[in-house]
N, C-alpha and C positions, 0 to 999 in steps of 0.2 A: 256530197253532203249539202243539203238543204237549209240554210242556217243565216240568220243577218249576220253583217259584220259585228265581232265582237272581242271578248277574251274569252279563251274556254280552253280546258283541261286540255294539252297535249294528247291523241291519242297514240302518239307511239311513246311518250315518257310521261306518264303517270306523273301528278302531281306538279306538275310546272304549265303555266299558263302561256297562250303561245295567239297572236290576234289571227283570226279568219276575218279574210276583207270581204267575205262573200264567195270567193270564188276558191280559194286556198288557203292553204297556212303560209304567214310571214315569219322574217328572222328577229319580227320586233320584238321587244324585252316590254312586260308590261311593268306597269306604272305599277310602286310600291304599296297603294291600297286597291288595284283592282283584284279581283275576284273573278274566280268562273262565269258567262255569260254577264260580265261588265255591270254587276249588279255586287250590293255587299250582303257576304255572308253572316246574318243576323245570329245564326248559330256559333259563330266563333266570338263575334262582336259584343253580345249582349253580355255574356258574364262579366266582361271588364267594362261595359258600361254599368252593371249593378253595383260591380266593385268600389267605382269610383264615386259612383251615387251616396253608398254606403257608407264611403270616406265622408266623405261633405256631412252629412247627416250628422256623424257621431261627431265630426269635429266643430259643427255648430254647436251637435246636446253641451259641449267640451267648454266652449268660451264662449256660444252667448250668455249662461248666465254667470260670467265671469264677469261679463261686458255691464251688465243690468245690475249686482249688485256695485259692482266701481261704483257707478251714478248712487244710485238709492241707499249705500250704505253711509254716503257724506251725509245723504238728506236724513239717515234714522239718528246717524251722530249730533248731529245737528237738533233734532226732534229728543233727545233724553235730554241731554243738559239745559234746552229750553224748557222741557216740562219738570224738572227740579227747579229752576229758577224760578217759574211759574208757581209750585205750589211751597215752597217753602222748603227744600229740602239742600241746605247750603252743605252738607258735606257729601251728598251725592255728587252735586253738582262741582265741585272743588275735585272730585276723581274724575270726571269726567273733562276733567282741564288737558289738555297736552301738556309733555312732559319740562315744555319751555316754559310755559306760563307757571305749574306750579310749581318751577326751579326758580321762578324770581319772585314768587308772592306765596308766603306763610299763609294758612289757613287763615288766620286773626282779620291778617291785611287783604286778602278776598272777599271775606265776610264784609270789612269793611268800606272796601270798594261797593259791594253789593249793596248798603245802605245808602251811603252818595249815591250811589245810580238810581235806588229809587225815590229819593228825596227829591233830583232834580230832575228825573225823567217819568216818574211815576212806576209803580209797582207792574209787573208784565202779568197780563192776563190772557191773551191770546196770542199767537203768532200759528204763521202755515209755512214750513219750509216747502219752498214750490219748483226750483230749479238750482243745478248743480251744473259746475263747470269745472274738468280734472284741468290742474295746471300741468304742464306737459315736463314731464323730467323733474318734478316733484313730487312729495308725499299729500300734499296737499291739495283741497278742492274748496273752490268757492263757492259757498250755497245764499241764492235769497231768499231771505226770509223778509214776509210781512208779521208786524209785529204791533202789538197793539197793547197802549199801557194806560193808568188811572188817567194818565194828562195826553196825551197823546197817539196816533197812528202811524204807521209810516212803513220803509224798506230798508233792511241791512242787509249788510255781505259778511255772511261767517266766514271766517276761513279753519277751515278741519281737518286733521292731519291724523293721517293712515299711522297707526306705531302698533309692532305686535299685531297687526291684523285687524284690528278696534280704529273706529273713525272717536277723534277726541277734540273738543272744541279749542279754538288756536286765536281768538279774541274776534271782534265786529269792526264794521266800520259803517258809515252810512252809503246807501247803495246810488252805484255812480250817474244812474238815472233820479234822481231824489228830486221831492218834490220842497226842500228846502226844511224838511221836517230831520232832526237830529233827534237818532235814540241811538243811545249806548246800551250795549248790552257786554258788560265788560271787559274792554280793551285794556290790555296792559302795556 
């Protein structure tokens, strides 16, 4: 037999591989992924690499956009109850409260918060909710918002809170990078 050293099919037992050092057949045992002629068998190989492939695929389609709304659904929760508060829409925006906030504050005393806030902070006209941060082991997520009112510009830190599936507004704070500009946008 003319042949390099290698692994190759026993010719007297079918199916079991057996090394030629060149000159003969040895009593080695091959190695647990060699293959015939010391090369791998892409025909056996490839459908469980497809397989695997296949996994990955469906299990990204699966939870990256689980992953993507986590982030962007703070930031659209976040984006309704600023744009009711924006145009005028105080019982919208009063649903749109987490269930903590409107367990301690009557519609009346919302409202009325919502008048002090823009007496002393100016009336909101624009804001960008622009980043989101999930606090870990809770329902809640911090978004910045820039925010900009009759008197004023500046950064706040929503906090927004996952309930029933719905991101719900959880009160403001001024954001911890601040440029010493204070807007509220109602804290309770």
């Amino acid at each position: 037999m003319d042949r390099p050293p290698g692994w190759y099919e026993d010719p007297d037992q079918g199916g079991i591989l057996r090394w030629w050092n060149g000159h003969g057949w040895t009593d080695f045992a091959p190695p647990a992924a060699a293959s015939p002629g010391g090369r791998t068998n892409w025909r056996k190989v490839l459908p469980w690499l497809v397989g695997f492939a296949g996994l990955l695929v469906l299990a990204a389609a699966l939870i990256v956009p689980k992953v993507v709304r986590s982030f962007t659904g703070s930031i659209s929760g976040a984006n309704v109850y600023l744009r009711d508060i924006r145009d005028g829409h105080n019982a919208d925006a009063y649903t749109h409260l987490c269930a903590e906030l409107r367990n301690q504050a009557s519609y009346d005393t919302f409202v009325a918060s919502l008048t002090d806030e823009r007496t002393q902070y100016g009336a909101l006209v624009g804001f960008n909710a622009n980043h989101t941060e999930l606090e870990s082991g809770s329902p809640d997520a911090i978004v910045t918002v820039h925010v900009r009112t009759t008197k004023q510009t500046g950064d706040i830190e929503a906090r927004i809170r996952k309930e029933s599936g719905h991101w719900f507004w959880c009160g403001s704070r001024p954001a911890s990078k601040t440029t010493g500009v204070n807007i509220h946008v109602p804290l309770f």
